[in-house]
C-alpha positions as CSV (number, residue, x, y, z in Angstrom):
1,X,50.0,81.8,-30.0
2,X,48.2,78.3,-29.3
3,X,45.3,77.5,-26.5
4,X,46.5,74.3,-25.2
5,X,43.7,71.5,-25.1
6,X,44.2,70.1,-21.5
7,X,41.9,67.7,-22.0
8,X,44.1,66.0,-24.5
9,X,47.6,67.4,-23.8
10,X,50.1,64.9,-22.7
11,X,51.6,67.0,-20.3
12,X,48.1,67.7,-18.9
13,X,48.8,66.0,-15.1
14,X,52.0,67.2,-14.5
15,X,50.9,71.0,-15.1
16,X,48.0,70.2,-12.7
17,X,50.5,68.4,-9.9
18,X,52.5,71.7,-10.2
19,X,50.8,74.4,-10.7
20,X,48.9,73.7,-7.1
21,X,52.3,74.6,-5.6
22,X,52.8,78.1,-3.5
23,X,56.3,78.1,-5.4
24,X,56.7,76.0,-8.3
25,X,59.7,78.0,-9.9
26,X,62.9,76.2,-9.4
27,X,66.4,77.0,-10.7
28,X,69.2,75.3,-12.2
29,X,72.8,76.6,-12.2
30,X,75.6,75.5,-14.5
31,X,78.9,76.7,-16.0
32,X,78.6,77.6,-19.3
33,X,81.7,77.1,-21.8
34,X,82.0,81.3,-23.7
35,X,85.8,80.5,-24.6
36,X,85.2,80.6,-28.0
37,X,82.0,83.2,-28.2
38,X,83.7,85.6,-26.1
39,X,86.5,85.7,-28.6
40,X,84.6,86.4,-31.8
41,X,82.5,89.1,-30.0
42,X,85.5,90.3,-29.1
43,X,86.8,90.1,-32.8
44,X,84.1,91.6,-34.3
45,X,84.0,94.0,-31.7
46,X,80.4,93.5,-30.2
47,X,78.9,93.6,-27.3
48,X,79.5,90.4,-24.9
49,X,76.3,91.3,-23.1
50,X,73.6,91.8,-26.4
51,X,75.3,88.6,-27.9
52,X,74.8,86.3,-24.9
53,X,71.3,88.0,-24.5
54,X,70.6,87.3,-28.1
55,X,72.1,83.5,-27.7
56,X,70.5,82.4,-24.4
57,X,67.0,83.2,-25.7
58,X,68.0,82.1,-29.4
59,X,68.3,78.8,-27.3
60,X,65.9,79.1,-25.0
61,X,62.8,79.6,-28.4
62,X,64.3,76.5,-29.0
63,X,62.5,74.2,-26.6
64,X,59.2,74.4,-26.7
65,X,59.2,73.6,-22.9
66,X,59.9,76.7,-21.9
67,X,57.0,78.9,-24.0
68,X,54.2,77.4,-22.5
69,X,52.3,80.0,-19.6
70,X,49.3,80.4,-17.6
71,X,46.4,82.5,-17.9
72,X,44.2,82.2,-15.4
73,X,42.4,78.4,-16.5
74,X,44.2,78.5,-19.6
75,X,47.9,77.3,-21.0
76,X,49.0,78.9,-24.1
77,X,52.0,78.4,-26.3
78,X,54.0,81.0,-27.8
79,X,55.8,80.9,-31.3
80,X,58.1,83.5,-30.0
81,X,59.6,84.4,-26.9
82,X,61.4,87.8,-26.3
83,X,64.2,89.2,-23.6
84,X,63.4,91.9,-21.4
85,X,66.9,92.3,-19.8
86,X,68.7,94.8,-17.1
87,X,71.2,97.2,-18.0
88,X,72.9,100.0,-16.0
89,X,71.7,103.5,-16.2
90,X,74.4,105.2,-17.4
91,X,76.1,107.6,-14.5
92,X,74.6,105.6,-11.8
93,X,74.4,102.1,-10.0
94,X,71.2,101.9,-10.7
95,X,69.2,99.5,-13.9
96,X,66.7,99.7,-15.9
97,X,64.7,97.4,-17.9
98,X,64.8,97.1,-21.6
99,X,62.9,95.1,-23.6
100,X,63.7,94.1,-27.1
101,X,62.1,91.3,-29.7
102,X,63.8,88.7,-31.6
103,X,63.5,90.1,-35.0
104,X,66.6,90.1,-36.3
105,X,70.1,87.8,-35.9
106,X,72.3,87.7,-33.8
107,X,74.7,90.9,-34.7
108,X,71.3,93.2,-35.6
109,X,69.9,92.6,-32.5
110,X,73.0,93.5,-30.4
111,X,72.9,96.8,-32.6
112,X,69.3,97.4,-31.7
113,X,69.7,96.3,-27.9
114,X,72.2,98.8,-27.6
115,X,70.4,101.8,-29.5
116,X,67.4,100.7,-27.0
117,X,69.2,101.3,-24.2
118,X,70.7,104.0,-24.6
119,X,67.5,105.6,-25.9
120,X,65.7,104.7,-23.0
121,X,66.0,106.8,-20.0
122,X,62.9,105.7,-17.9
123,X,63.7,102.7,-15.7
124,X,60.7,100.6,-16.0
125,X,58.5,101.3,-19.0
126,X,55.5,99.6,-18.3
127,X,53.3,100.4,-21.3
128,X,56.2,97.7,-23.2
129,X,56.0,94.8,-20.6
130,X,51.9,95.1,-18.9
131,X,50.0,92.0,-20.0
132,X,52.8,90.5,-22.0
133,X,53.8,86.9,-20.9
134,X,55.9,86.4,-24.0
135,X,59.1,87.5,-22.1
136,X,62.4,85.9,-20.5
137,X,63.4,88.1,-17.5
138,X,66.9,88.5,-18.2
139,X,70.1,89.7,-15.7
140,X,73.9,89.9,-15.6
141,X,75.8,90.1,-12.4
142,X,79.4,90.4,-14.0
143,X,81.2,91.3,-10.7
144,X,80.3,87.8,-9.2
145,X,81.1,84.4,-10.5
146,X,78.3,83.2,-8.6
147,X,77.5,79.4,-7.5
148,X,73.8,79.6,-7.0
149,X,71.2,82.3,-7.5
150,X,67.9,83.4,-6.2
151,X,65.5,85.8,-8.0
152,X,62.8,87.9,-6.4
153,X,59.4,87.1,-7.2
154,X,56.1,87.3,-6.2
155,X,54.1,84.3,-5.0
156,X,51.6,84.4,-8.6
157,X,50.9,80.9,-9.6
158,X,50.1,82.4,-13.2
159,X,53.6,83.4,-13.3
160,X,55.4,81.4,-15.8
161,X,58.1,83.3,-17.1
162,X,61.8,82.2,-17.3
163,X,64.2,83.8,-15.9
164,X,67.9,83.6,-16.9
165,X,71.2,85.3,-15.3
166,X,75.0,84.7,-15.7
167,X,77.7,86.5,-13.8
168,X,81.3,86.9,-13.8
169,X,83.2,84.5,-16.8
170,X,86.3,83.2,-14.9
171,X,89.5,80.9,-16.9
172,X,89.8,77.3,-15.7
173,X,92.1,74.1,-17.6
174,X,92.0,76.9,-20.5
175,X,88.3,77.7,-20.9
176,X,86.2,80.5,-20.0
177,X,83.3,79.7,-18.5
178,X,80.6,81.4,-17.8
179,X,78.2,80.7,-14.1
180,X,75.0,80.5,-15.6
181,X,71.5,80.0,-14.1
182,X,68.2,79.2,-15.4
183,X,64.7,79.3,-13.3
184,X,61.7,77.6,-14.5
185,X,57.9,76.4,-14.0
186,X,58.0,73.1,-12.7
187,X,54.5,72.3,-14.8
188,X,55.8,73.0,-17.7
189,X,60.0,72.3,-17.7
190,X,61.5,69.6,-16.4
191,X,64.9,68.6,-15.8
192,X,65.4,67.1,-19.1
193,X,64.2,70.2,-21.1
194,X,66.7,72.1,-18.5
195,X,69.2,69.6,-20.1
196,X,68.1,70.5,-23.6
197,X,68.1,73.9,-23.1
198,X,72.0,73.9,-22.0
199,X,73.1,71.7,-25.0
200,X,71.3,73.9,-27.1
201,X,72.8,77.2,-25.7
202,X,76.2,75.3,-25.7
203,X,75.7,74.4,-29.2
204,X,74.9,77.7,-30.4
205,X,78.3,79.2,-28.7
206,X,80.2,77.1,-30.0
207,X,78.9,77.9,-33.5
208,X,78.4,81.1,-33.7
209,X,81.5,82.6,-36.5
């Protein structure tokens, strides 16, 4: 982890300009192209959910953008950022939150996400997730294909952590596509790391064998 120098970082008046915003999340929705990742999960017969979990923050470590947080007067940077995603309890319609770090590639971690959540039966476990900031806040809402999305929050300015959702993949001109949205600190990602960040996701999808 790196203290940022805002006396010398570029980026230095734009975090200012935003972070004295009540709300300076904002959120970004786009179709994703899975046509071809959803057919060699489903070859290899792996989980759609881990693997697109695993992907999306594969991609999202991949722009620096979107590591950066606030604590209290200071910005730090993250080497590494980790998913803490839902999944349903099983035997209810109720989720829990399970937290797992990218240790491992892509087809270990799916194995580990799943041996996590079936381990776990509390729904929030607190003692993983208190005083980290090195998270994505990760969701699925697979009965929906949604066209926008809105997250529950609460109004903390330190709060800098992503937050990333997709929902029901749908066929269209021969694709599957995949709704997917992505919400952001304004003082740290703008639209063109948003931009970034979906070609690099897309990228990854498309080459993952």
């Amino acid at each position: 982890m790196q203290v940022i120098d805002l006396d010398t970082w570029p980026r230095a008046i734009h975090y200012h300009f935003f972070k004295r915003m009540d709300y300076a999340h904002y959120l970004i929705c786009s179709n994703v192209d899975v046509t071809s990742f959803l057919t060699k999960c489903q070859e290899k017969k792996i989980s759609f959910y881990y693997a697109m979990i695993y992907a999306a923050t594969f991609a999202l470590n991949e722009v620096e953008a979107f590591k950066y947080r606030i604590r209290q007067e200071e910005v730090v940077l993250h080497e590494t950022i980790n998913p803490s995603f839902t999944a349903m309890q099983k035997g209810t319609d109720l989720f829990k939150m399970v937290t797992v770090d990218m240790t491992s590639g892509l087809e270990e971690f799916v194995e580990m996400a799943k041996q996590k959540t079936d381990e776990q039966q509390e729904y929030f476990v607190k003692k993983e997730v208190e005083g980290r900031d090195d998270l994505i806040y990760i969701t699925c809402v697979p009965w929906v294909s949604f066209t926008n999305l809105s997250h529950t929050i609460s109004f903390n300015k330190e709060d800098a952590v992503p937050r990333l959702a997709w929902g029901k993949y749908f066929q269209e001109n021969g694709k599957t596509l995949l709704p997917f949205s992505v919400e952001a600190h304004h003082s740290f990602v703008d639209g063109i790391h948003m931009g970034q960040y979906f070609t690099c996701l897309q990228e990854y999808l498309d080459a993952y064998k």
